[in-house]
C-alpha positions in Angstrom: -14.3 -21.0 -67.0 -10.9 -20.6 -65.5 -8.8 -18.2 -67.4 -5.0 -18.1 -67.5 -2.8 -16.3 -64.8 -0.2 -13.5 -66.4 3.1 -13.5 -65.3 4.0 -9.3 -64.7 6.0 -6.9 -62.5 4.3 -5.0 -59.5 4.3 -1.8 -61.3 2.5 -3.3 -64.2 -0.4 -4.3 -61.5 -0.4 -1.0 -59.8 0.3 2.7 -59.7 1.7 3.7 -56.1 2.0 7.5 -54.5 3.8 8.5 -51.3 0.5 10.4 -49.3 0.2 13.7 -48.3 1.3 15.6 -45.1 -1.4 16.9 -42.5 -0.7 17.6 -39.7 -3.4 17.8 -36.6 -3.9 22.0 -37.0 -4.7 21.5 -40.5 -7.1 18.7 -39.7 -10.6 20.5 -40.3 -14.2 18.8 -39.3 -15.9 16.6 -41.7 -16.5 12.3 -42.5 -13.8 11.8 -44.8 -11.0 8.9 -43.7 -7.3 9.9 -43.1 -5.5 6.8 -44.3 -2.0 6.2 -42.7 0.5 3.6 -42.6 -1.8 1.9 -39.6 -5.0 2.4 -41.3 -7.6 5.0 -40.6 -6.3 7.3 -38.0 -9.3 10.0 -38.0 -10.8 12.1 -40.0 -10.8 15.2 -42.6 -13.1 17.7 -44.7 -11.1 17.0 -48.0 -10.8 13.6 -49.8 -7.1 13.3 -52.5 -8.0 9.7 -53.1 -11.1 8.3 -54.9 -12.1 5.3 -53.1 -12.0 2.4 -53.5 -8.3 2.8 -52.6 -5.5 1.2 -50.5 -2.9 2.5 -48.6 0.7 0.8 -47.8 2.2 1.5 -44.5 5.9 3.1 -45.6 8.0 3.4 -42.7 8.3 2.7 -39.2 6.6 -0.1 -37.2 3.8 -0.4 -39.8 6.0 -0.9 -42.3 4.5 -2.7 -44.9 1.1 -2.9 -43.6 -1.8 -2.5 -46.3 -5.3 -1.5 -45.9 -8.4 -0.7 -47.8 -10.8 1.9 -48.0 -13.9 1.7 -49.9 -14.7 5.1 -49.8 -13.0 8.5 -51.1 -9.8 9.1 -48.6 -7.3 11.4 -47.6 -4.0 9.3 -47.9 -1.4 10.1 -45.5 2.5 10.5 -46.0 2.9 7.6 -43.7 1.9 6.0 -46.7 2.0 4.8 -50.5 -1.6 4.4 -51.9 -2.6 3.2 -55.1 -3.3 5.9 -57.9 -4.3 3.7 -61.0 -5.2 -0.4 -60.8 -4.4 -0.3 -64.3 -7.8 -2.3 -64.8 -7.4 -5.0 -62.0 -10.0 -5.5 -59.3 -9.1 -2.8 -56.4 -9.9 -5.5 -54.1 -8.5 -8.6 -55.3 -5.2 -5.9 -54.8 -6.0 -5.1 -51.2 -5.8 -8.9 -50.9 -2.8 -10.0 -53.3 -0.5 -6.8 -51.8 -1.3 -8.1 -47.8 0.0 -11.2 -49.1 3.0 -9.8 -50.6 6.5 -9.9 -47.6 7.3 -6.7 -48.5 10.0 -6.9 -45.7 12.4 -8.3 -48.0 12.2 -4.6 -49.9 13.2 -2.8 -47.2 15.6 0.2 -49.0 15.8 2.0 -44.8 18.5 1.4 -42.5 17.9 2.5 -38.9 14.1 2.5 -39.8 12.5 0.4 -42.7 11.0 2.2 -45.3 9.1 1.1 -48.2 10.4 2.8 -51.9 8.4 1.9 -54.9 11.0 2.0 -57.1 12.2 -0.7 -54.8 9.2 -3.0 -55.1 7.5 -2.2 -59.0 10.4 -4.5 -60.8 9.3 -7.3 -58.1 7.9 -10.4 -60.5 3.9 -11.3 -59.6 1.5 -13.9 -61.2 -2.2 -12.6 -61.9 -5.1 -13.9 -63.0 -7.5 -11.4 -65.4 -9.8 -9.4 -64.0 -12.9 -11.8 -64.2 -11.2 -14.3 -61.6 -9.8 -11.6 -60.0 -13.1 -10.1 -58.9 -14.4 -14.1 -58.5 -11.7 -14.9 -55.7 -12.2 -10.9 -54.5 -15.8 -11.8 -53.9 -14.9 -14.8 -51.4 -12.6 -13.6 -49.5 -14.6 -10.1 -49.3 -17.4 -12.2 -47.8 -15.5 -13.4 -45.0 -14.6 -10.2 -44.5 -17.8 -8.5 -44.8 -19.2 -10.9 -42.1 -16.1 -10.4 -39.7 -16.7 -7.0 -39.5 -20.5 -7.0 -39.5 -20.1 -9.3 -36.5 -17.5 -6.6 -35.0 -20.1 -3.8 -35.1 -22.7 -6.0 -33.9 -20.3 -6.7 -30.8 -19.7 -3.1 -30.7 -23.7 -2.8 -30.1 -23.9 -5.5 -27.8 -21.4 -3.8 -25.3 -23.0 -0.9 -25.4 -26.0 -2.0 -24.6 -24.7 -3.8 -21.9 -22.6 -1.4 -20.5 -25.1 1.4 -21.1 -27.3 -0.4 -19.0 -24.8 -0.7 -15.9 -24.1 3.1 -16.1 -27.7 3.9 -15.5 -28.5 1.2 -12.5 -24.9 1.5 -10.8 -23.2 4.6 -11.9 -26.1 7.4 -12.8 -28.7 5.7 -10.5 -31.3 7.0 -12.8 -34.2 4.5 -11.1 -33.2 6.4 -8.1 -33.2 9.9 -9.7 -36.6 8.7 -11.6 -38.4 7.9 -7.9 -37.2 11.0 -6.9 -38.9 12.9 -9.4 -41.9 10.9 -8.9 -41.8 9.1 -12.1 -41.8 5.5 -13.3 -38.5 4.3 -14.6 -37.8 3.9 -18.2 -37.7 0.5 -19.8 -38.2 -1.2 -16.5 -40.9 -3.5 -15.4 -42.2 -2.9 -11.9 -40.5 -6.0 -9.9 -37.6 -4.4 -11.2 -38.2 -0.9 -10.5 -38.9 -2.2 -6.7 -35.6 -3.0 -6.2 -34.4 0.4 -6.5 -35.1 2.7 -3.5 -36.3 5.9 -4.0 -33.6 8.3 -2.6 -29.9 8.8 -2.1 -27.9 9.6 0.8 -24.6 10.6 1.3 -21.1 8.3 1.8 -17.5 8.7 1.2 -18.1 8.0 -2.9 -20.6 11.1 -3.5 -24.2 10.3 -3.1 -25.6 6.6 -3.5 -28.8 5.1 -3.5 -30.0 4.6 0.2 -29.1 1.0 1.8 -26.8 0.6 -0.4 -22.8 0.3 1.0 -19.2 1.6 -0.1 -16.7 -1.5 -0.4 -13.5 -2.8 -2.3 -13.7 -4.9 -5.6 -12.8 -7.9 -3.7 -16.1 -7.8 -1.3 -17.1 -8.9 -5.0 -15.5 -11.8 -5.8 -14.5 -15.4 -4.3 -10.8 -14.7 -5.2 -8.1 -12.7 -6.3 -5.5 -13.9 -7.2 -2.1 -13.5 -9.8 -0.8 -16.4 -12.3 2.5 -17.2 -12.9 5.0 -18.6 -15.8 6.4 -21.9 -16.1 10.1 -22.7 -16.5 10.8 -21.4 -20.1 14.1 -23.6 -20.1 12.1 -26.7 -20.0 10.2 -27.8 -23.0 7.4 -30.4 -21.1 6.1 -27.1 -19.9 5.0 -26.1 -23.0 5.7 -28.4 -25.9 2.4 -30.0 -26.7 0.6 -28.0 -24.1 -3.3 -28.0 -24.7 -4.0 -25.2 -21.3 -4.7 -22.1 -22.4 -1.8 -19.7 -21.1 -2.7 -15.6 -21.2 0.2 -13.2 -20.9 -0.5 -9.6 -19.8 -0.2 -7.9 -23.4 -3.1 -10.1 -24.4 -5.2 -8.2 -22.0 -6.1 -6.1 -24.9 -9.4 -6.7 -26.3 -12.8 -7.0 -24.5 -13.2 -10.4 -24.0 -10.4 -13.3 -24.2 -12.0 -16.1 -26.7 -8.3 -17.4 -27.6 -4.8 -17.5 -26.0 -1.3 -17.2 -27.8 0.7 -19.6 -25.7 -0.3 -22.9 -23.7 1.0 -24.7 -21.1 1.0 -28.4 -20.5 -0.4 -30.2 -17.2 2.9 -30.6 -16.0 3.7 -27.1 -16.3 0.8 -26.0 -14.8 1.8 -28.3 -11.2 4.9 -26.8 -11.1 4.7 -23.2 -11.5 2.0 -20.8 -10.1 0.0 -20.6 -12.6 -3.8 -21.0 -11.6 -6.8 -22.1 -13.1 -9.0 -18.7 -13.6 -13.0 -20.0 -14.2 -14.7 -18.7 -17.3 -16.6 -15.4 -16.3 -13.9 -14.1 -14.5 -12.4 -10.2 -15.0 -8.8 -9.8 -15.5 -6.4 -7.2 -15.1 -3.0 -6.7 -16.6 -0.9 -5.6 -13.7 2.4 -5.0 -16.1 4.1 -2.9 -19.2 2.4 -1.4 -22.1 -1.1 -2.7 -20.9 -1.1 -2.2 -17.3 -4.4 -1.1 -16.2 -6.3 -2.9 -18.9 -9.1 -5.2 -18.6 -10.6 -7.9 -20.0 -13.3 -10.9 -19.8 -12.8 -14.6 -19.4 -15.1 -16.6 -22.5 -13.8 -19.6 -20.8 -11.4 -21.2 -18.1 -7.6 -20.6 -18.8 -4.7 -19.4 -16.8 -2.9 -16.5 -16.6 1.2 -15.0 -16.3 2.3 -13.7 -12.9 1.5 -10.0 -15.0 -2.2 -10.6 -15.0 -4.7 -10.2 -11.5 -7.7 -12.5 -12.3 -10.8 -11.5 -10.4 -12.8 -14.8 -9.6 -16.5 -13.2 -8.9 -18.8 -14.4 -6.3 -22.0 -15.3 -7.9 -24.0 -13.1 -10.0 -20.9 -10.6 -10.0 -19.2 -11.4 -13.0 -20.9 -9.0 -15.2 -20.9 -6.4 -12.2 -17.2 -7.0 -11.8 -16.2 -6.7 -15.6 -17.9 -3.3 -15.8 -16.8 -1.8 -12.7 -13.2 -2.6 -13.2 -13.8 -1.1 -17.1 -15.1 1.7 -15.2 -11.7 2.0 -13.0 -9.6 1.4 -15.9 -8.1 5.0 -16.0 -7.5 5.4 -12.5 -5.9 2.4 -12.6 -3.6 3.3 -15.2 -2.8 6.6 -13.4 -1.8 4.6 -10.2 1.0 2.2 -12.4 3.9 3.2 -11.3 7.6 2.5 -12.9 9.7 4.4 -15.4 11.1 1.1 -17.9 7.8 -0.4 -17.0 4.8 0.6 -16.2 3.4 -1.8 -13.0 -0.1 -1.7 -10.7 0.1 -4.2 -7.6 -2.9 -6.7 -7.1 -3.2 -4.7 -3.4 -4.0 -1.9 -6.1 -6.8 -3.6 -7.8 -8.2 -5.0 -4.7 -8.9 -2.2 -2.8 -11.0 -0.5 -5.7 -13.7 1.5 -4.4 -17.2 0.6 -5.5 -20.7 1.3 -4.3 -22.1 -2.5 -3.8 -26.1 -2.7 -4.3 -28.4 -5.4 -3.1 -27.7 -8.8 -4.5 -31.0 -9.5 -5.9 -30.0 -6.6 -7.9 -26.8 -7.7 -8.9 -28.8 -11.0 -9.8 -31.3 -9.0 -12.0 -28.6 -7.3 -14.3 -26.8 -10.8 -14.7 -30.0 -12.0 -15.9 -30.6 -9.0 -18.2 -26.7 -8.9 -19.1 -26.2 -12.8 -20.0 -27.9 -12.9 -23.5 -25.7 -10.3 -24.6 -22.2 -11.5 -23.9 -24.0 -14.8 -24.8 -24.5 -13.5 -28.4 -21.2 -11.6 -28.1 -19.0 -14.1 -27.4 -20.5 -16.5 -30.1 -19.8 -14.1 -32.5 -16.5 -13.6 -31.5 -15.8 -17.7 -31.8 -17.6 -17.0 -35.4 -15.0 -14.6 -36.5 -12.0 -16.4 -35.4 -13.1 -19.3 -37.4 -14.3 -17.2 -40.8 -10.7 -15.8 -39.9 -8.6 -18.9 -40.1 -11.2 -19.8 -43.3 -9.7 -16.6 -44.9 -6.4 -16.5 -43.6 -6.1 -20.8 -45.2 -8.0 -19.9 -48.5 -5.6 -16.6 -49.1 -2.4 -18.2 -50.5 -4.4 -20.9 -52.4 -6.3 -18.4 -54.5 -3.6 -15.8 -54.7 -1.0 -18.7 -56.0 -3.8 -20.2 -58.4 -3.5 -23.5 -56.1 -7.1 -23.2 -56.1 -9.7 -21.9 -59.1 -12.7 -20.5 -58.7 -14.8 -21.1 -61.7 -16.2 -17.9 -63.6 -18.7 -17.7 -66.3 
């Protein structure tokens, strides 16, 4: 049954520390988490914290953030972590302190800073332990699939990009030939594909037949976006086109946009339809140099160089541009903003094999960003499941029945 909520301070819930300094030198080998304001941030030999524990970032621009280990911990002095739950759930805390705006308990000035003598008198409403660990469990669940489908992604790429590192980057077919043995893991139509020694050209030595080109031999079109007038709300009130801006070009593949555009919008400001499958580059700022996939057809800011891949390429493309990534980033120039020109990104060198080979990888690649990109739309929605049920059972708005 449903058990009444109780009506305490914050410090009655929970016991809060400032963390402990260590600095990189006294950092020693071993698998236990450093916990700071921004969540793990590497590792240690020695645990302070028993998990599971949580840590509250205390300053700076993680102020307020609060994370969750489940095991033993080092907790950082970026951070306040909890010392005694004083018998409540240690997750359904993780959960109730995210929740919490800590902003308005901000006792910095130049910087915000979190003080717990600031926030214990703060006034909470809890339910008792039993629903505590009830509504725990349901959120936790979500979350346990979220990140089971991150590592699975995690695998996925791997795979993916493991095996375009041995056919276009290692040439180990080649290099297997060579040595007169049969390719790993490859069936013989295949292995055929592959000849069976290199020669020499301006990149180091490549597989024989094969050329030295540009990125853009690659693709149908390259080509920037641009940004509708922001003055003029039938550009974007109501807009249902996706709209990516270059600090978006973050993770590995784009599922979701922040911003839209409307139709009108679109017609009057250079902004371009980029297909789905296509590689993008952020030309601009903090994420200049990084790339990212298309999971389906949006369009982009006048920051972001979409590469529109000839057939079979898009695969090829997203991987050889991940590939070029750092010497990308060591080309942005700019001292208030770091900048790479789309002449930058289309002259990227690559070694371009045969197209039935390019076709054969495709083939061997889809399934994976297939499965990778459905799980991706999975966890957005368990997301927005968590992220909706999250003030309902924290505010008792919704019950979860216990026995």
């Amino acid at each position: 049954m449903v058990g009444e909520w109780c009506d305490i301070t914050l410090g009655d819930f929970v016991a809060l520390q400032r963390g402990h300094d260590l600095t990189e030198s006294e950092r020693r080998l071993g698998r236990v988490p450093v916990m700071g304001s921004a969540g793990q941030n590497g590792y240690h030999d020695t645990a302070l914290a028993k998990g599971p524990g949580i840590v509250i970032g205390r300053s700076g621009a993680s102020f307020g953030q609060v994370h969750f280990s489940k095991e033993d911990f080092w907790p950082h002095n970026t951070g306040l972590y909890v010392t005694d739950f004083k018998g409540n759930d240690p997750l359904f805390a993780y959960y109730f302190l995210k929740a919490l705006d800590f902003d308005r308990f901000n006792s910095g000035s130049a910087q915000p800073s979190l003080n717990r003598n600031f926030i214990y008198p703060i006034p909470i409403r809890v339910p008792k332990p039993i629903e505590q660990k009830a509504i725990a469990a349901v959120l936790g669940a979500l979350d346990d699939k979220i990140e089971l489908n991150r590592r699975m992604n995690a695998t996925l790429e791997a795979m993916a990009r493991a095996l375009f590192q041995s056919w276009f980057v290692d040439f180990d077919p080649v290099r297997a030939k060579l040595d007169g043995r049969q390719p790993v893991g490859m069936d013989e139509a295949t292995a055929t594909l592959f000849p069976e020694r290199l020669e020499d050209s301006t990149l180091g030595q490549i597989p024989k037949g094969w050329n030295v080109g540009k990125i853009q031999d690659c693709c149908v079109q390259i080509q920037n976006g641009g940004t509708p007038r922001r003055n003029e709300p039938r550009f974007w009130d109501g807009g249902n086109i996706p709209w990516l801006a270059s600090g978006e070009v973050r993770q590995s593949i784009i599922t979701a946009t922040e911003s839209f555009i409307t139709e009108e919008g679109l017609a009057e400001s250079s902004a371009k339809w980029v297909p789905a499958f296509s590689t993008v580059v952020a030309l601009y700022g903090a994420t200049a140099g990084q790339v990212s996939f298309t999971s389906s057809r949006l369009t982009t800011n006048q920051a972001v160089c979409a590469l529109i891949p000839k057939k079979d390429f898009a695969f090829f493309n997203y991987f050889t541009m991940r590939e070029a990534t750092a010497e990308l980033e060591n080309k942005a120039v700019g001292s208030a903003q770091q900048n790479i020109s789309k002449g930058i990104v289309e002259e990227t060198k690559v070694v371009l094999p045969p197209p039935a080979l390019v076709e054969r990888f495709a083939v061997t690649a889809m399934p994976l960003f297939e499965r990778w990109i459905s799980n991706l739309h999975q966890s957005r929605i368990l997301a927005t499941l968590r992220d909706t049920l999250l003030p309902k059972l924290l505010s008792g708005e919704l019950t979860i029945q216990t026995t």
